[in-house]
N, CA, C and O atoms as a GROMACS GRO file, in nm:
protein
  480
    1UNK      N    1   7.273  15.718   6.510
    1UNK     CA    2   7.269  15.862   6.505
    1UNK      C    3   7.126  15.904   6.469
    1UNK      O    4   7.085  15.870   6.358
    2UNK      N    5   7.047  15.974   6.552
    2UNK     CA    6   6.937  16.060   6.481
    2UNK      C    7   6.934  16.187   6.392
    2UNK      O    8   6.933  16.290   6.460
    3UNK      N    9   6.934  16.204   6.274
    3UNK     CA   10   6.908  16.290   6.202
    3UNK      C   11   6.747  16.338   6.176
    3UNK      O   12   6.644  16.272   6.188
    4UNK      N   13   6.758  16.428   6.151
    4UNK     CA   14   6.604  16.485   6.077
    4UNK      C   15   6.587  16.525   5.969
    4UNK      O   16   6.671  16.607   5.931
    5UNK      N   17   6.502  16.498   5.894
    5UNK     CA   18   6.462  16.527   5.726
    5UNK      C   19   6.363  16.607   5.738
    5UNK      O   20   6.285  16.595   5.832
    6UNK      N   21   6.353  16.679   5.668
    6UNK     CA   22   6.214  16.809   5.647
    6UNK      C   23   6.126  16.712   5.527
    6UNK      O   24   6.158  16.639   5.433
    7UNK      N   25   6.016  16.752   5.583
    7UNK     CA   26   5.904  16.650   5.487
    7UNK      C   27   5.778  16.688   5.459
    7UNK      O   28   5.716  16.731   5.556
    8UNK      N   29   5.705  16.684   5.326
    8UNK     CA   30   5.578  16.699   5.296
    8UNK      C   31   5.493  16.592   5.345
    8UNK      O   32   5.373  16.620   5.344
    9UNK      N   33   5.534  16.444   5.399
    9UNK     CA   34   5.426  16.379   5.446
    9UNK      C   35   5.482  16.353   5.592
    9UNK      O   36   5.558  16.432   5.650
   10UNK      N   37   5.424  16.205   5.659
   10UNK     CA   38   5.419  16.160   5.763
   10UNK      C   39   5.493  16.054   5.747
   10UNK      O   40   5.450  15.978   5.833
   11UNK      N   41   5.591  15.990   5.681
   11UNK     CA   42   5.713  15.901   5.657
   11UNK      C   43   5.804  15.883   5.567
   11UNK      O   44   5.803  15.976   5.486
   12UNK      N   45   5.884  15.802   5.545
   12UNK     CA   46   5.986  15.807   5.464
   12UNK      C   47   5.949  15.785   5.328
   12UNK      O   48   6.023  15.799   5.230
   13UNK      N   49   5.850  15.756   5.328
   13UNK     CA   50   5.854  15.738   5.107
   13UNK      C   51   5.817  15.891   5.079
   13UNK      O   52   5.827  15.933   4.964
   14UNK      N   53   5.777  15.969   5.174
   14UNK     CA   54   5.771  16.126   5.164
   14UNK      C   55   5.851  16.184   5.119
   14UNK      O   56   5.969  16.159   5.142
   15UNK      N   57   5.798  16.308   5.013
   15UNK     CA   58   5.854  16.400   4.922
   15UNK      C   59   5.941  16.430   5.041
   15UNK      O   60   5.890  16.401   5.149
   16UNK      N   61   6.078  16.488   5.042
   16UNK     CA   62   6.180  16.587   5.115
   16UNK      C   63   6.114  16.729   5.058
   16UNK      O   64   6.105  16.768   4.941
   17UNK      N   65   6.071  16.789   5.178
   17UNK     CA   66   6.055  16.946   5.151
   17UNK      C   67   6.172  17.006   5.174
   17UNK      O   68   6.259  17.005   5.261
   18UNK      N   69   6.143  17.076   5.043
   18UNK     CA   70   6.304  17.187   5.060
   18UNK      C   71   6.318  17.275   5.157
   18UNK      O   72   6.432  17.321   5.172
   19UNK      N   73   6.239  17.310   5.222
   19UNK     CA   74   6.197  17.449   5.323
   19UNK      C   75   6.221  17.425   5.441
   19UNK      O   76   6.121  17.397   5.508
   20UNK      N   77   6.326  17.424   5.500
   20UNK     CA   78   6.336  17.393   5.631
   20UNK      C   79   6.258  17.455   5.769
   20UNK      O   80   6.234  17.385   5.867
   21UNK      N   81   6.225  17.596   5.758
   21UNK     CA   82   6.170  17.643   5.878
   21UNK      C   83   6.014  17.622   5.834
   21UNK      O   84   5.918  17.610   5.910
   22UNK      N   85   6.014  17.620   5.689
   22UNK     CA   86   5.811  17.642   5.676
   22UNK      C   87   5.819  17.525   5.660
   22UNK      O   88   5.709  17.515   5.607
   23UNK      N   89   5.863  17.403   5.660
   23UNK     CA   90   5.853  17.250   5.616
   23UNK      C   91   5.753  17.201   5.749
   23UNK      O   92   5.759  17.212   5.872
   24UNK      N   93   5.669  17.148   5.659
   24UNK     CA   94   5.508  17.077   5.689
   24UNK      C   95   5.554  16.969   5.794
   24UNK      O   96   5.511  17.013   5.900
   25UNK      N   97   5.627  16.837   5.822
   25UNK     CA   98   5.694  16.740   5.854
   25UNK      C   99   5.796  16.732   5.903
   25UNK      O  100   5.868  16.725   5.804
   26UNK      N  101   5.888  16.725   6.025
   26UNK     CA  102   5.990  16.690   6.037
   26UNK      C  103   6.038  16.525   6.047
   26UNK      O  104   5.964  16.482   6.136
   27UNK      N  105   6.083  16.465   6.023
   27UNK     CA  106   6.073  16.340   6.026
   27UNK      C  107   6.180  16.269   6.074
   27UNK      O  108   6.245  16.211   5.987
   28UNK      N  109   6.214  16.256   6.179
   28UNK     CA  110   6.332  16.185   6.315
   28UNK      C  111   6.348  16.044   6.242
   28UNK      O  112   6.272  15.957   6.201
   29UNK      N  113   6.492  16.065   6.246
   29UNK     CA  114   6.541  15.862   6.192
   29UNK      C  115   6.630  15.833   6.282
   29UNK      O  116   6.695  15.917   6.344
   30UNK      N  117   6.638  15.701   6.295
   30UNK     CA  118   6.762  15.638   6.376
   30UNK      C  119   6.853  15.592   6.260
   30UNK      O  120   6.813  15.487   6.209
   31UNK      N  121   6.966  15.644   6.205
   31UNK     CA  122   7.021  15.592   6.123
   31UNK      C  123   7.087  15.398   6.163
   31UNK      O  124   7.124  15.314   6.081
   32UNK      N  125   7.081  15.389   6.275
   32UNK     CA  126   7.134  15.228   6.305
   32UNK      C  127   7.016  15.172   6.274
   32UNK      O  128   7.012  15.090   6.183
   33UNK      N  129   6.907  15.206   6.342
   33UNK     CA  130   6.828  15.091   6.367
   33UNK      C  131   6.722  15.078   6.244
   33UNK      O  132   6.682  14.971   6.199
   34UNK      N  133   6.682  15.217   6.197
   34UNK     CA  134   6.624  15.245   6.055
   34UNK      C  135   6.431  15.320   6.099
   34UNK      O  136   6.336  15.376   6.044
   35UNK      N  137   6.476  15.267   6.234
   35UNK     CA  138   6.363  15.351   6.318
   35UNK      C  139   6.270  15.508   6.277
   35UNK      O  140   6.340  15.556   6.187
   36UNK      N  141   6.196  15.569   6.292
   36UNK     CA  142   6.122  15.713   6.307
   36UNK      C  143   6.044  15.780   6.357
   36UNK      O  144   5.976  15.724   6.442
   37UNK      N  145   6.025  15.881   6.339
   37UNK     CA  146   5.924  15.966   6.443
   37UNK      C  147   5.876  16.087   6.380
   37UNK      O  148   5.948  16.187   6.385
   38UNK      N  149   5.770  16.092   6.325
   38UNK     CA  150   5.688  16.220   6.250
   38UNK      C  151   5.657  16.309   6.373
   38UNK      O  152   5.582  16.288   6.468
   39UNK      N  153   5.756  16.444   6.338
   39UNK     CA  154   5.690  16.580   6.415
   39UNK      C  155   5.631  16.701   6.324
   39UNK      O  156   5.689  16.760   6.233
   40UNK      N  157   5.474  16.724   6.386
   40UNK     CA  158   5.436  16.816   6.320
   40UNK      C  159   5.488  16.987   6.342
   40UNK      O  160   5.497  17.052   6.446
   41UNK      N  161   5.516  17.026   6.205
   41UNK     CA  162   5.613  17.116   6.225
   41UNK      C  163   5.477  17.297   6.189
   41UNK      O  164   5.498  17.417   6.205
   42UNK      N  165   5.368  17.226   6.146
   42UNK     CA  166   5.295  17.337   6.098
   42UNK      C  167   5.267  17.444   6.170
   42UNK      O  168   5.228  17.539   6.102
   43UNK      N  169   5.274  17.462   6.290
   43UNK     CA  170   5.283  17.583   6.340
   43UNK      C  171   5.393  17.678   6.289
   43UNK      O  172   5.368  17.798   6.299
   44UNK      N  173   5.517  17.640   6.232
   44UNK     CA  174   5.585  17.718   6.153
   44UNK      C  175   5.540  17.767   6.000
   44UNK      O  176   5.559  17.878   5.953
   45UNK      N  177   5.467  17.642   5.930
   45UNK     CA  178   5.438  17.699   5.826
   45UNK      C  179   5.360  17.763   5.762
   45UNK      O  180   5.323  17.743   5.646
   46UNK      N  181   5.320  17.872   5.860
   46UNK     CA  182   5.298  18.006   5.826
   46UNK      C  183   5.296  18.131   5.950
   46UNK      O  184   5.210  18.203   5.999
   47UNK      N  185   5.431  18.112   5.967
   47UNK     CA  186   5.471  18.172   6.083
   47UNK      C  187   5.455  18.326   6.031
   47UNK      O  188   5.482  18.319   5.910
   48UNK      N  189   5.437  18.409   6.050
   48UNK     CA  190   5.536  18.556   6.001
   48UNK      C  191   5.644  18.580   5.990
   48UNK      O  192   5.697  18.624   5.887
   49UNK      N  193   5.719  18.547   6.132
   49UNK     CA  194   5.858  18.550   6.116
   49UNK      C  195   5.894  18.403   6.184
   49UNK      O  196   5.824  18.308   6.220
   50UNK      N  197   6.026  18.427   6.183
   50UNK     CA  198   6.130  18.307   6.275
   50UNK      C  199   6.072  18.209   6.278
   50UNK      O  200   6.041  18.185   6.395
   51UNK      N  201   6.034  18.124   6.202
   51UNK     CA  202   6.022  17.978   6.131
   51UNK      C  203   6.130  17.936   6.126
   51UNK      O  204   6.141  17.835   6.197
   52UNK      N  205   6.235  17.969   6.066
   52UNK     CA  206   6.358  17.922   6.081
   52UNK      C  207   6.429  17.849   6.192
   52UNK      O  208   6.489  17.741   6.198
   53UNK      N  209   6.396  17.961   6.293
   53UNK     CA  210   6.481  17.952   6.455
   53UNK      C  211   6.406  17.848   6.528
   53UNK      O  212   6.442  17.759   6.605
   54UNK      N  213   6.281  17.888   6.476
   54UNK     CA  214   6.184  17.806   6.587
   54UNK      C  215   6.221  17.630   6.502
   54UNK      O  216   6.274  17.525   6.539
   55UNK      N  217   6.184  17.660   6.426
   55UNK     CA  218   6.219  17.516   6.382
   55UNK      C  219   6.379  17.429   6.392
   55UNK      O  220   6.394  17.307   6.390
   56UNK      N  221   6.484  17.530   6.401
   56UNK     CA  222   6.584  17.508   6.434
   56UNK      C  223   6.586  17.438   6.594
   56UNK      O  224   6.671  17.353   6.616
   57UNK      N  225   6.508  17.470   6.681
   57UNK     CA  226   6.512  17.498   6.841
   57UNK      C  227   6.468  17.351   6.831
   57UNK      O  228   6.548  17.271   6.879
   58UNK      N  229   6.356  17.300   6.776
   58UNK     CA  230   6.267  17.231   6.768
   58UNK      C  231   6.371  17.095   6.747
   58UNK      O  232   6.403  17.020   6.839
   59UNK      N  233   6.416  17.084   6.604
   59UNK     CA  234   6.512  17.011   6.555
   59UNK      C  235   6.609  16.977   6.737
   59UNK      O  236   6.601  16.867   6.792
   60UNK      N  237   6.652  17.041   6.768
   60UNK     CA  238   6.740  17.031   6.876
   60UNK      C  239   6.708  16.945   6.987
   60UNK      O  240   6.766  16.849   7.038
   61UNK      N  241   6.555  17.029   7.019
   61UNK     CA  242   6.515  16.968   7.145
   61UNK      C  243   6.497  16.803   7.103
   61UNK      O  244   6.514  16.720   7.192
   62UNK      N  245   6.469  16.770   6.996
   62UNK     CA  246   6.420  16.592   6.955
   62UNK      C  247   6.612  16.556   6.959
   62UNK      O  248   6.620  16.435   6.938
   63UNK      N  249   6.712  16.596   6.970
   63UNK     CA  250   6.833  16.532   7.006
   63UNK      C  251   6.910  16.477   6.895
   63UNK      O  252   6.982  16.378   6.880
   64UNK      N  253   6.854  16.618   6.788
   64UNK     CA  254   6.893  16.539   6.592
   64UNK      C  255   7.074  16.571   6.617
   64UNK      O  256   7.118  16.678   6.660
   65UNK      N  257   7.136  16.486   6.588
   65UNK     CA  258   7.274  16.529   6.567
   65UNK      C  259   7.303  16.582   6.423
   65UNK      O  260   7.419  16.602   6.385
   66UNK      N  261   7.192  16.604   6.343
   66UNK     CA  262   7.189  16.624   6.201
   66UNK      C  263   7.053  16.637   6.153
   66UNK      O  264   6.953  16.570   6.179
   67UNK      N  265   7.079  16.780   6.046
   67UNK     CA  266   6.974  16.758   5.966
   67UNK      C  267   6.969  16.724   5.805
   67UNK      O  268   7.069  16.691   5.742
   68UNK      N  269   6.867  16.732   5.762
   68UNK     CA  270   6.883  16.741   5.591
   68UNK      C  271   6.711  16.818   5.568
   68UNK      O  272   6.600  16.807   5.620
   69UNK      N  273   6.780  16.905   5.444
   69UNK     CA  274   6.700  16.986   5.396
   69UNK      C  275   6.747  17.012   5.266
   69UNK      O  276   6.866  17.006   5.236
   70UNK      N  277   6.639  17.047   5.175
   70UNK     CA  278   6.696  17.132   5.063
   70UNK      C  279   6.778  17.242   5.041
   70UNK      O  280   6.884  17.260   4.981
   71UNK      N  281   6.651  17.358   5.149
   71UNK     CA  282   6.726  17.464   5.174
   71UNK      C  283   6.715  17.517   5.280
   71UNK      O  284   6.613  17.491   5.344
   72UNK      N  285   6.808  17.604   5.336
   72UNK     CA  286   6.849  17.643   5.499
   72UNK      C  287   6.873  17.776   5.459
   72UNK      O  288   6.943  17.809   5.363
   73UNK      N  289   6.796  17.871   5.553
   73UNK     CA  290   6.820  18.015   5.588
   73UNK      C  291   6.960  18.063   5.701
   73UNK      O  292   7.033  17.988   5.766
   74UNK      N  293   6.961  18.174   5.695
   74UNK     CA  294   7.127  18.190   5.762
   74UNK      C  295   7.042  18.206   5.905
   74UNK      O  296   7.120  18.169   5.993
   75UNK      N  297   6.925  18.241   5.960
   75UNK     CA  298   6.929  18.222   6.068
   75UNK      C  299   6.879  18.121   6.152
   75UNK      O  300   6.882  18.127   6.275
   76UNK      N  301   6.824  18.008   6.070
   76UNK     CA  302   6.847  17.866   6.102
   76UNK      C  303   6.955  17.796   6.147
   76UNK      O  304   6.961  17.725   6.247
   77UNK      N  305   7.064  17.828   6.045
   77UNK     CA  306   7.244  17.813   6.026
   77UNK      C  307   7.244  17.798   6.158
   77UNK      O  308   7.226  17.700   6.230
   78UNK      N  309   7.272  17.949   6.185
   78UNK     CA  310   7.333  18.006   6.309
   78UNK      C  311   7.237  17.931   6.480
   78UNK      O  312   7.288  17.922   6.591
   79UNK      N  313   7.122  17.898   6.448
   79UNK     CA  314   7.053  17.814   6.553
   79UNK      C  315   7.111  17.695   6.594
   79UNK      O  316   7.144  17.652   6.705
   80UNK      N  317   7.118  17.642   6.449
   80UNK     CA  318   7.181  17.468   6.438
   80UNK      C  319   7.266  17.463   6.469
   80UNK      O  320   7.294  17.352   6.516
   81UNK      N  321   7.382  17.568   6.472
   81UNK     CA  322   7.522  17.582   6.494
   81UNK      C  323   7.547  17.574   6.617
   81UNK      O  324   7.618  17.487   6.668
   82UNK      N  325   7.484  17.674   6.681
   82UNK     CA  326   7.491  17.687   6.840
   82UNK      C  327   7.446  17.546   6.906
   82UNK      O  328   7.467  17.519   7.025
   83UNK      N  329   7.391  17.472   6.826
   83UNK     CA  330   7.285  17.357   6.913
   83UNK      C  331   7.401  17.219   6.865
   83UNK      O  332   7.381  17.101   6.893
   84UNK      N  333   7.492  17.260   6.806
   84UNK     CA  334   7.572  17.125   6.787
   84UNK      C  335   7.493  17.038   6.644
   84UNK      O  336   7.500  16.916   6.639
   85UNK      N  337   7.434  17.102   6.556
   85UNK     CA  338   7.362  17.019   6.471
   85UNK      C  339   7.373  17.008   6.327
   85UNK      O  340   7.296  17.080   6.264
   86UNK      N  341   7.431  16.954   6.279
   86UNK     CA  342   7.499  16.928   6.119
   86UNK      C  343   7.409  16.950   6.013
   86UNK      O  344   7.303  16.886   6.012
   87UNK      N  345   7.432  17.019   5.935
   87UNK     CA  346   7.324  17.057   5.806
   87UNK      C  347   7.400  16.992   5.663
   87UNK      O  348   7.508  17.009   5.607
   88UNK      N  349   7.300  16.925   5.644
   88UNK     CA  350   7.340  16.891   5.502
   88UNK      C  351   7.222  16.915   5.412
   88UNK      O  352   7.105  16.902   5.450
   89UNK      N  353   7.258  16.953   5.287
   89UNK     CA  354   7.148  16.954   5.150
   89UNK      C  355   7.103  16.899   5.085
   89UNK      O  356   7.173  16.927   4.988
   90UNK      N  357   7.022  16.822   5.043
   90UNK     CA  358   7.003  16.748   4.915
   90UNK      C  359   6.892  16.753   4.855
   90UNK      O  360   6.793  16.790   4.918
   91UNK      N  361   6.884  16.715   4.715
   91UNK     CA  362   6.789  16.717   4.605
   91UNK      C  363   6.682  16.641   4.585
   91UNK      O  364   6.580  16.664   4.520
   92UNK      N  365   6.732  16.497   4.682
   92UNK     CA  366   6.699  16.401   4.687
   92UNK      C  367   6.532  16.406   4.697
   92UNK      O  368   6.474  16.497   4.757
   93UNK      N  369   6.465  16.299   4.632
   93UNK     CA  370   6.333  16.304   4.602
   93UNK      C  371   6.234  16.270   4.772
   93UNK      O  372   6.132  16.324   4.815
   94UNK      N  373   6.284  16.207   4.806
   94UNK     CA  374   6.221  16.128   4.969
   94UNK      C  375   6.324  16.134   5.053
   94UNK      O  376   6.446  16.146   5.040
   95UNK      N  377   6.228  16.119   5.166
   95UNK     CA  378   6.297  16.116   5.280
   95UNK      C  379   6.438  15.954   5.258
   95UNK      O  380   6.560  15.954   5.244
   96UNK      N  381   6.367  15.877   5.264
   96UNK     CA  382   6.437  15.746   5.212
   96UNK      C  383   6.554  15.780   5.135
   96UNK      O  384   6.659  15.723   5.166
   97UNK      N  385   6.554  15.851   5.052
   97UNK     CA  386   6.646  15.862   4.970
   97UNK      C  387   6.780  15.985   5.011
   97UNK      O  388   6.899  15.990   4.980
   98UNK      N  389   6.703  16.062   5.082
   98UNK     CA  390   6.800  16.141   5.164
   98UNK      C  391   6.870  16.078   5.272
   98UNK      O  392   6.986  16.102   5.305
   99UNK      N  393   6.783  15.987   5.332
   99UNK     CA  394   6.886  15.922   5.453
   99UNK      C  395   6.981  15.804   5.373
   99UNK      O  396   7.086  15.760   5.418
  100UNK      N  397   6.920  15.763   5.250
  100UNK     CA  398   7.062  15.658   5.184
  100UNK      C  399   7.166  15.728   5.123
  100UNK      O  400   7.270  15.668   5.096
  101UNK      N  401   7.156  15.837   5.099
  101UNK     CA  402   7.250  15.939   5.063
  101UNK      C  403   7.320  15.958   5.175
  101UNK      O  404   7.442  15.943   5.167
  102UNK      N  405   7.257  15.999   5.313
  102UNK     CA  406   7.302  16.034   5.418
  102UNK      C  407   7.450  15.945   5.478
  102UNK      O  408   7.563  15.968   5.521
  103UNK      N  409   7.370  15.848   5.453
  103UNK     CA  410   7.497  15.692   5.535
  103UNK      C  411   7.560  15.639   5.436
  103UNK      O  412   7.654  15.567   5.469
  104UNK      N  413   7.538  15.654   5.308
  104UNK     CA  414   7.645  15.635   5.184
  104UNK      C  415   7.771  15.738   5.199
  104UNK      O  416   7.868  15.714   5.128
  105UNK      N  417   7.776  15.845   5.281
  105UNK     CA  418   7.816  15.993   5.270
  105UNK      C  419   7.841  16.025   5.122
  105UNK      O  420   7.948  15.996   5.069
  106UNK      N  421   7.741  16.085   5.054
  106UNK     CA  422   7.676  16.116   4.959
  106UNK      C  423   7.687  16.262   5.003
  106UNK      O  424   7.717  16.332   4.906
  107UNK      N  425   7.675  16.321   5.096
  107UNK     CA  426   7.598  16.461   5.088
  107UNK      C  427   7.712  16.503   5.244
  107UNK      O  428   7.758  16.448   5.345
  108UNK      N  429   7.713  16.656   5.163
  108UNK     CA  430   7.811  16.729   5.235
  108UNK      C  431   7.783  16.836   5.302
  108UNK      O  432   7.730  16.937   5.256
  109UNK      N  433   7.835  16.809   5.471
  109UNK     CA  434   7.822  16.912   5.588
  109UNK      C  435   7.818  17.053   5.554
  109UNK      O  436   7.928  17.102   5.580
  110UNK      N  437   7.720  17.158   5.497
  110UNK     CA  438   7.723  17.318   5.522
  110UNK      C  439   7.723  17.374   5.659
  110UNK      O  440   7.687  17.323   5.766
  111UNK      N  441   7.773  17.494   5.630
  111UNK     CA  442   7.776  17.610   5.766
  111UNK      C  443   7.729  17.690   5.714
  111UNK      O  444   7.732  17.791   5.785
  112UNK      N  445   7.665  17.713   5.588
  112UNK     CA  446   7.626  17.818   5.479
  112UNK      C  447   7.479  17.827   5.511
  112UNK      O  448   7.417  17.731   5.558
  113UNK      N  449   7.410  17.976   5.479
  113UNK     CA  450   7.270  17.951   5.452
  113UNK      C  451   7.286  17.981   5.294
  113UNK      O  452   7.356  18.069   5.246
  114UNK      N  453   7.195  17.875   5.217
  114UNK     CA  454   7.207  17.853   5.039
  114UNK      C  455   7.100  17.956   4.988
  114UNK      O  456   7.108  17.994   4.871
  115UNK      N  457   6.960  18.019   5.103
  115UNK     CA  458   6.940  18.064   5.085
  115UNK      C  459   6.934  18.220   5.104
  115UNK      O  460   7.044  18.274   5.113
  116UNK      N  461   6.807  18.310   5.112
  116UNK     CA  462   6.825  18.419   5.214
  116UNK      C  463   6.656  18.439   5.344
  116UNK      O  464   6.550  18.387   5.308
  117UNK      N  465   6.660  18.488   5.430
  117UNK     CA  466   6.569  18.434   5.507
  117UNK      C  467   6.448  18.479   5.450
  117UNK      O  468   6.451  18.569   5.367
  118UNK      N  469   6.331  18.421   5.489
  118UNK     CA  470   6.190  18.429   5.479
  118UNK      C  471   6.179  18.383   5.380
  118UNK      O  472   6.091  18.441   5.316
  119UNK      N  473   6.244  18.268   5.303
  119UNK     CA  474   6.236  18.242   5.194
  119UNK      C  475   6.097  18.132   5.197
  119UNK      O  476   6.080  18.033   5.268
  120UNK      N  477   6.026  18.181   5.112
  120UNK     CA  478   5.924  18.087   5.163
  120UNK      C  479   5.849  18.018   4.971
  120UNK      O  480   5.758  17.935   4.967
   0.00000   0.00000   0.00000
């Protein structure tokens, strides 16, 4: 399964950024194989608006059946939703540590945005 982690660096021992649409890093895993793929996401992070969506779109087009983030805006939600793409939350310190959470099922599917938009 490919999921995506929002990230302050360029791999998995990377901080998890909480910010999903302004998040610096997106970071593509193969949960089987343990595989990745750093996408730069900075043209969102400092979008004016729709960071969210765009980064939502983005997430999609790389074929994530899932994401993880800290936090998710409602019109991200509603992007991911339409695109078939699972949101989960976590606290978790690294990317690493979000995807062992991930395949432990540790961390639970939202439809919620936790936050409110432009949260930056």
């Amino acid at each position: 399964m490919k999921i995506v982690i929002t990230a302050q660096g360029q791999d998995v021992s990377s901080p998890l950024d909480p910010r999903f649409g302004r998040a610096k890093w997106l970071v593509a895993v193969d949960t089987e194989t343990g595989g990745f793929e750093v996408h730069d996401n900075t043209v969102n992070l400092n979008a004016s608006s729709g960071a969210g969506i765009q980064t939502a779109q983005n997430v999609a087009r790389l074929g994530a059946q899932a994401v993880i983030t800290g936090n998710i805006g409602p019109n991200a939600v509603k992007t991911l939703d339409a695109a078939n793409v699972a949101v989960f939350l976590s606290k978790a310190s690294t990317v690493q540590e979000a995807v062992d959470a991930f395949k432990a099922g540790e961390l639970s599917e939202t439809r919620q945005a936790n936050v409110e938009g432009h949260w930056v």
